[in-house]
Residue frames as qw, qx, qy, qz and C-alpha x, y, z in Angstrom:
[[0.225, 0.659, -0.377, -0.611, -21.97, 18.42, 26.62],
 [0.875, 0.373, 0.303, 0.050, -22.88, 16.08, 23.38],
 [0.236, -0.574, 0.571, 0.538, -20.30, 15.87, 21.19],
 [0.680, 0.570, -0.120, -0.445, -21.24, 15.54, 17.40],
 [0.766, -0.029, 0.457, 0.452, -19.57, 12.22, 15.90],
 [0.187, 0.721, -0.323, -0.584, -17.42, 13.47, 12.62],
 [0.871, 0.209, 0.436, -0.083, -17.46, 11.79, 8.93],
 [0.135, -0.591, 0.641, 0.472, -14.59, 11.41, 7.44],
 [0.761, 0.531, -0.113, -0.355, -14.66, 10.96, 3.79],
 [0.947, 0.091, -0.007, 0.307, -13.31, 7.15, 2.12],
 [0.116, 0.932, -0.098, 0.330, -10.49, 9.98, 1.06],
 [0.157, 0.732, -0.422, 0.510, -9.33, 10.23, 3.66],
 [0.834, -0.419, 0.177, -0.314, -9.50, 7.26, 5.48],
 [0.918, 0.264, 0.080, 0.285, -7.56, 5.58, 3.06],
 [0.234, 0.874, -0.209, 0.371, -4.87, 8.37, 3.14],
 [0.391, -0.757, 0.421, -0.313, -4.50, 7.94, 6.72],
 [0.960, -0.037, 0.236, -0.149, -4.70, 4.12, 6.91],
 [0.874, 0.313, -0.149, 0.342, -1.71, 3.72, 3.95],
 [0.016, -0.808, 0.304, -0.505, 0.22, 6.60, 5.94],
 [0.658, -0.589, 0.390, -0.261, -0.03, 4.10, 9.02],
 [0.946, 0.187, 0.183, 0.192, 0.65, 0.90, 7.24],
 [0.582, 0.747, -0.141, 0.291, 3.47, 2.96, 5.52],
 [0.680, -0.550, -0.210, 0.437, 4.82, 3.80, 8.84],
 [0.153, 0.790, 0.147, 0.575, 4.84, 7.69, 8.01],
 [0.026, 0.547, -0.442, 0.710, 5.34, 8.56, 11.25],
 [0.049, 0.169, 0.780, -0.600, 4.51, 7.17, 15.06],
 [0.121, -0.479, -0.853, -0.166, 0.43, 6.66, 15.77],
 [0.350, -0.636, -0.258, 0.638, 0.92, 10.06, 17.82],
 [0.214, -0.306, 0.258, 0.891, 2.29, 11.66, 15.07],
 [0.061, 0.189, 0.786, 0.585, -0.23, 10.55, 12.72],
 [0.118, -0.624, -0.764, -0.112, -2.97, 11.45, 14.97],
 [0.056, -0.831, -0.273, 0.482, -2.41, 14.95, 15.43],
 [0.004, -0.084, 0.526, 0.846, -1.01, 15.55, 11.83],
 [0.232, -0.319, -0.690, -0.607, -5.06, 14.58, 11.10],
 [0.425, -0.247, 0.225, -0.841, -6.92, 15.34, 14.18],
 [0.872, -0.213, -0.296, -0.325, -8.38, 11.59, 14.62],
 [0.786, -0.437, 0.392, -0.194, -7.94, 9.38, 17.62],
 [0.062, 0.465, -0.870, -0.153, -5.03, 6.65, 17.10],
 [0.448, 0.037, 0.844, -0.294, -7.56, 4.11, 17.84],
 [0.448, 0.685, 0.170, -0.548, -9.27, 5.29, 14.93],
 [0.036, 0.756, -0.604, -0.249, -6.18, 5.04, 13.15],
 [0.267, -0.356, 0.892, -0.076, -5.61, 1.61, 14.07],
 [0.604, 0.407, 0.588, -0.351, -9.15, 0.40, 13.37],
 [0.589, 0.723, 0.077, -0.353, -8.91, 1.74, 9.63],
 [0.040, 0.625, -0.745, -0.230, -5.27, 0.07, 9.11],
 [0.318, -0.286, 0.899, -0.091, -6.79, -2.75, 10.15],
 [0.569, 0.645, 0.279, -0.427, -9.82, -2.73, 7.86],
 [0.546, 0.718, -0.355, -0.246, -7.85, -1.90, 4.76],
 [0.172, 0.533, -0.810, -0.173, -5.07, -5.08, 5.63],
 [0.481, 0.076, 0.776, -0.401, -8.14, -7.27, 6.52],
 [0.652, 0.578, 0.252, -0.421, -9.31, -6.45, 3.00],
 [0.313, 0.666, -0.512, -0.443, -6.33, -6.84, 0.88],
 [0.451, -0.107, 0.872, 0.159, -6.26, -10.63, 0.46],
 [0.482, 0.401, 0.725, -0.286, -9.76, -10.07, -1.03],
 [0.324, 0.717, -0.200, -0.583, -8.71, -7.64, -3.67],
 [0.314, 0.345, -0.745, -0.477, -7.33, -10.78, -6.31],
 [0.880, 0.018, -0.075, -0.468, -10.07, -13.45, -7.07],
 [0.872, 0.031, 0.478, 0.103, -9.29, -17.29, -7.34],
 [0.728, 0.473, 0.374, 0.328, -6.70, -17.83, -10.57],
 [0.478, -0.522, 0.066, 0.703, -5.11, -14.08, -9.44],
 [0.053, 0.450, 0.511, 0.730, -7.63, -12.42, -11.74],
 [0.069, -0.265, -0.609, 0.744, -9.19, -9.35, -9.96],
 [0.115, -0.619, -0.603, -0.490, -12.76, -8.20, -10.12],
 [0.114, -0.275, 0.203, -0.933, -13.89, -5.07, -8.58],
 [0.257, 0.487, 0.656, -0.517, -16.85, -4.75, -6.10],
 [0.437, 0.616, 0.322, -0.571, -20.01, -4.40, -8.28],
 [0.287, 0.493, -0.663, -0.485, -17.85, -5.63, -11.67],
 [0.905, 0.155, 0.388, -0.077, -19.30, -8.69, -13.53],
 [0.608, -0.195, 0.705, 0.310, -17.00, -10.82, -15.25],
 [0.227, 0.397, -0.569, -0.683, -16.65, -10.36, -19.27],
 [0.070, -0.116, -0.946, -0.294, -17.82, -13.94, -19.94],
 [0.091, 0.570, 0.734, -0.358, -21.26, -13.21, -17.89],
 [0.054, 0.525, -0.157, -0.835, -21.26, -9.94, -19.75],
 [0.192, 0.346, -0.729, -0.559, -21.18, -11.44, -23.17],
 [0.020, 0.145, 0.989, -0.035, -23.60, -14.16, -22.00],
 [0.134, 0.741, 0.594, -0.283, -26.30, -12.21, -21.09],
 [0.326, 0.451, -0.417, -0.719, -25.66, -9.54, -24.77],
 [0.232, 0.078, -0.847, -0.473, -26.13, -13.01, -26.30],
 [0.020, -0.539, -0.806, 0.243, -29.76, -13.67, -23.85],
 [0.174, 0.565, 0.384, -0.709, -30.83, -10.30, -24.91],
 [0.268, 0.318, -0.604, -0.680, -30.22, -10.69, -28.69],
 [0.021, 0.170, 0.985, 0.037, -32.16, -13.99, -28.28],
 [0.042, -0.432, -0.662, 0.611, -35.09, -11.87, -26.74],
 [0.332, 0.540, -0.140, -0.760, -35.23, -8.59, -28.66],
 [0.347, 0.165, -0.678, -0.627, -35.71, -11.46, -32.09],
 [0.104, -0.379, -0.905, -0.160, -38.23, -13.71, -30.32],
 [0.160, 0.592, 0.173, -0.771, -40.16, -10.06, -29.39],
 [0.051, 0.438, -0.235, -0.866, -39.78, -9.60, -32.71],
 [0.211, -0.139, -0.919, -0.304, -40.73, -12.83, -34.54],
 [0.085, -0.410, -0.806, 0.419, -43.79, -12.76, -32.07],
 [0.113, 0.461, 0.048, -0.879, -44.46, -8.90, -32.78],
 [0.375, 0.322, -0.452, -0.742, -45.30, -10.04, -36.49],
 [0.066, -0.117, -0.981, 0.140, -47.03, -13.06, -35.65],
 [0.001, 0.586, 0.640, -0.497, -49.78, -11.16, -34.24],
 [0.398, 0.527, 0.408, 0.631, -49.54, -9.02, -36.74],
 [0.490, -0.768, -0.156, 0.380, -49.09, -6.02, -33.87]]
């Protein structure tokens, strides 16, 4: 008999994970209040307290996954204003 793996949504990984960390109830309790293996359990507590150092930057300023930084932001509005007038200066040059 194959058994189908199941995908549990972020959701509810995280749900379970702060539930363990929280110490909601025994690893037993937790794994048949949700239907997932304790090992499972364990694996995703450890994940999420393997990750929390990384959540504040250097200087205890935090930047999201996939967030750029305000200054870099602002750096590269001022590289596109730079651009969009030497486009333009250029544009009438050519007389275009």
């Amino acid at each position: 008999m194959i058994r189908k793996q199941r995908r549990h949504s972020v959701d509810l990984k995280a749900k379970v994970a702060l539930a363990a960390i929280r110490e909601e109830g025994t690893l037993a309790e937790l794994s048949s209040k949700y239907s997932i293996h304790a090992t499972q359990i364990q694996k995703w507590k450890k994940a999420v307290l393997d990750a929390v150092p990384g959540v504040f930057d250097a200087k205890g300023q935090s930047t999201p996954k996939g967030m750029v930084p305000e200054a870099e932001v602002e750096a590269l509005y001022n590289r596109i204003g730079k651009l969009e007038v030497e486009r333009d200066f250029l544009s009438r040059a050519l007389g275009r």
